[in-house]
C-alpha positions in Angstrom: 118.7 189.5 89.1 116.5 187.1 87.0 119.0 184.5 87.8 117.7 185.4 91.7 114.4 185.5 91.2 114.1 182.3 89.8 115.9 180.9 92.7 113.1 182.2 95.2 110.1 180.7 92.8 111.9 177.6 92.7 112.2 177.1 96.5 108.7 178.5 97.1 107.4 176.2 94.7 109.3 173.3 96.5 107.3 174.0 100.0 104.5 174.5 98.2 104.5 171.4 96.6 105.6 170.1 100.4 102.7 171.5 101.9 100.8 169.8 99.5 101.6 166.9 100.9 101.7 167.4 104.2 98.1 167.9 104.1 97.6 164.9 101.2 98.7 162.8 104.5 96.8 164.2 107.2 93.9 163.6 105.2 94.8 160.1 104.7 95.2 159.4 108.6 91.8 161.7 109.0 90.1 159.2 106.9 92.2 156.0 108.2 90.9 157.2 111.6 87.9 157.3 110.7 87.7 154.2 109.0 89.3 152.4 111.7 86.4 153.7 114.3 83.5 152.8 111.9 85.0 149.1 112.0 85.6 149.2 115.6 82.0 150.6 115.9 80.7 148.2 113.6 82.3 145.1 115.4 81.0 146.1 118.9 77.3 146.4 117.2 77.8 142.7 115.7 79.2 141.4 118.9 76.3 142.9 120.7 74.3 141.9 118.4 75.0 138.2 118.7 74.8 138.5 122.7 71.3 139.9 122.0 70.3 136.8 119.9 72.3 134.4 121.8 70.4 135.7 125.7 66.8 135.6 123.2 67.4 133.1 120.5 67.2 129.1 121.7 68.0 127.8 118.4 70.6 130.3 118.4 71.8 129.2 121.1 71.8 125.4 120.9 73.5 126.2 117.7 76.1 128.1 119.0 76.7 125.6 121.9 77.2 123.2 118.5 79.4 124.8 116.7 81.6 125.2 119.5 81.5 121.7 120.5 82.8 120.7 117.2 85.4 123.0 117.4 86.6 121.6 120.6 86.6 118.3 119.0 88.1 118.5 115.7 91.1 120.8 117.5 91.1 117.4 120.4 91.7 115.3 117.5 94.2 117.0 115.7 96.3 117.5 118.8 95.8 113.9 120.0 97.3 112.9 116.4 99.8 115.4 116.8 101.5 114.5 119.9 100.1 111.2 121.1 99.0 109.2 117.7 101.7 109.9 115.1 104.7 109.0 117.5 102.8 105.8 119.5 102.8 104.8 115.4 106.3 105.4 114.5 106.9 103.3 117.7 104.6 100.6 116.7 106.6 100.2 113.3 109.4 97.7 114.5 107.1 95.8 116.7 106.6 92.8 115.2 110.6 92.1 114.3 110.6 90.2 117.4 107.6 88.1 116.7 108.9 87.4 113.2 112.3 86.5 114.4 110.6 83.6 116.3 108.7 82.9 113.2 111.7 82.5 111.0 112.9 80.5 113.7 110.2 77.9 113.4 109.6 78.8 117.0 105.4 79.4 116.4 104.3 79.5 120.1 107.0 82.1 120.9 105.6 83.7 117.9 102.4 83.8 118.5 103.1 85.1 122.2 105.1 88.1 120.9 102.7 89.0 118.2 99.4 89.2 120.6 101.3 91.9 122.9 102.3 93.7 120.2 98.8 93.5 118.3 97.3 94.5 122.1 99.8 97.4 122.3 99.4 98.9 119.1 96.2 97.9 117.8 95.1 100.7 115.1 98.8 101.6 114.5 100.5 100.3 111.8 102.8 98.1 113.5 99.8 96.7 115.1 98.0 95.9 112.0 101.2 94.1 110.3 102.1 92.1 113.8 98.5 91.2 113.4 98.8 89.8 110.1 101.5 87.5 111.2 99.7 86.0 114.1 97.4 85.3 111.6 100.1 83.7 109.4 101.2 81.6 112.6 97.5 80.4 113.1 97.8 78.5 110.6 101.4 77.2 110.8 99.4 75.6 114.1 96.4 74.5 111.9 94.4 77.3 114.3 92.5 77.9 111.1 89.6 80.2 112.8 91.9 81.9 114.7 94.0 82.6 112.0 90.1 83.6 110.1 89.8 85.9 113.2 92.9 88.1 113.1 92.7 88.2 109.0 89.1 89.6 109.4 90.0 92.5 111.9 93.3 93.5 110.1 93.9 96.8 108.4 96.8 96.9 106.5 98.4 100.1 104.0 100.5 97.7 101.4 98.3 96.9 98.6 100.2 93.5 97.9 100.1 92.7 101.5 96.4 93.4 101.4 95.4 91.1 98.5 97.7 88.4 100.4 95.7 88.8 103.3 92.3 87.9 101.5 94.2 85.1 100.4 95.2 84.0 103.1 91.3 84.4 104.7 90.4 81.8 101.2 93.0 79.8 102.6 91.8 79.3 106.0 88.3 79.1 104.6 89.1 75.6 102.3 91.2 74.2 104.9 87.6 74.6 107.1 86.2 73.2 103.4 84.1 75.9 103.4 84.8 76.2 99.5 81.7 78.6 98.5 83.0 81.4 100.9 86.7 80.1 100.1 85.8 80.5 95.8 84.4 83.8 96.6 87.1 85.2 98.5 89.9 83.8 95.9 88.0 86.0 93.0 87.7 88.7 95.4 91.8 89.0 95.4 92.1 88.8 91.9 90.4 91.8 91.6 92.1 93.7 93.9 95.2 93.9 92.4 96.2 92.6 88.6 99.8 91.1 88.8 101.3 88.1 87.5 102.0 86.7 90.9 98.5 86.9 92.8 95.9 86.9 90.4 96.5 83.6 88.4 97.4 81.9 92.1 94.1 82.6 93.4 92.5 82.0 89.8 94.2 78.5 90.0 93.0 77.9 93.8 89.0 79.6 92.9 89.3 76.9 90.3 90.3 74.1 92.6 87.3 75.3 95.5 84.4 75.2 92.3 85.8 71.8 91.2 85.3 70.9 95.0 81.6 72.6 94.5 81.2 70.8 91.3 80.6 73.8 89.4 83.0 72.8 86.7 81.8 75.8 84.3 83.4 78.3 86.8 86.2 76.0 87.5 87.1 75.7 83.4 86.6 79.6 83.3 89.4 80.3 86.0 92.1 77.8 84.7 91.2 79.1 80.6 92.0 82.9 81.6 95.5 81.6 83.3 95.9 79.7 80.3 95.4 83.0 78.2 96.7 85.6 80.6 99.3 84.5 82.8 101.4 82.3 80.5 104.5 81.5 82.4 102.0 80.6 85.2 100.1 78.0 83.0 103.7 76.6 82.3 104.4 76.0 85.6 101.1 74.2 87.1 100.5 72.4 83.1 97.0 74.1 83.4 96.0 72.5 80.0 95.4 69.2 82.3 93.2 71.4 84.5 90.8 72.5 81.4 90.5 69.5 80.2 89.2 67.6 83.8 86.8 70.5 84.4 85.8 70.9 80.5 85.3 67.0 80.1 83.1 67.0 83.3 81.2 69.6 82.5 80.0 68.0 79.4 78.7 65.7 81.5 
């Protein structure tokens, strides 16, 4: 009998306890219920709320016109990069192969007509911006040294190398126009940009040449002393201590 007994207070204990939570839960989705109407409640008195102050309020307003206006924009822009932008530019990346074909060729004028439809075409793309650079490069193959100045001026261009060349090559066309102050300034300019044993004594050796031309031999002695101490191999090759010792001697005069 006791064996019984416990039996029974076991199993009413069990729906007890089950009772328990069936009424733990409806509680919870009472107060979920309510919860969920205060918000909805709350959101329709925010919402008319900011009707009220948009019909009343003209800064409000204007503001709101704003906002939205940016919106529009900034969404116009990222879909135009999306789908119009990003895949115009992966076109625009083997562009110029035709133009440099030509170049490698010799054949400049077939070049130079290739690379100005492509530059047209894709002008802000990044094929653009390198065919660009070598119409500017066959400028001066012609002697079309403004030209050349022109297209180097406008160009935009992601290799770091290729952009230091490309002031060079704008210091170039300025001291074949022997337009050295602009030129020297230009040359110093590059070797600033990027420090590398190619570039920077080159245009250190041709600054020097443009101040010689300027007959500021102080500057000129200053270029071809750092080669002489920095770029060693590049010393060897142009026998810079000649170099020091023309612009050294004349500035002692």
């Amino acid at each position: 009998m006791k064996r019984n007994k416990l039996i029974v207070f076991n199993h009413f204990d069990v729906l007890k306890t089950t009772e328990k939570n069936t009424i733990g839960r409806m509680k919870k989705k009472t107060i979920f219920a309510t919860l969920l109407k205060l918000e909805i409640m709350l959101e329709n008195f925010y919402f008319q709320e900011l009707k009220r102050r948009f019909d009343s309020n003209k800064n409000f307003r204007l503001g709101t016109y704003i906002a939205g206006g940016l919106i529009v924009l900034v969404l116009g822009i990222l879909v135009y990069r999306q789908f119009m932008w990003k895949p115009a530019n992966e076109k625009s990346k083997d562009s110029w192969w035709i133009g440099l074909n030509y170049a490698q060729k010799d054949s400049t004028d077939q070049a130079i007509d290739a690379l100005r439809g492509q530059v047209k075409k894709f002008d802000g793309k990044v094929g653009g911006e390198d065919a660009q650079y070598l119409l500017a490069r066959q400028y001066m193959a012609k002697g079309e040294f403004k030209k050349a100045l022109s297209e180097l001026e406008g160009v935009d261009l992601n290799d770091t190398y290729v952009s230091v060349m490309a002031v060079g090559l704008q210091a170039d066309c300025h001291s074949e126009l022997e337009h050295y102050d602009e030129a020297a300034e230009l040359y110093m300019e590059a070797t600033e940009m990027e420090n590398n044993d190619l570039t920077t004594p080159m245009y250190l050796f041709k600054a020097g040449l443009c101040y010689e031309k300027l007959k500021d031999f102080e500057k000129a002695t200053e270029c071809y002393t750092r080669i002489k101490d920095d770029y060693s191999a590049f010393a060897g090759q142009k026998s810079i201590e000649k170099y020091i010792a023309r612009s050294s001697n004349k500035t002692k005069k």
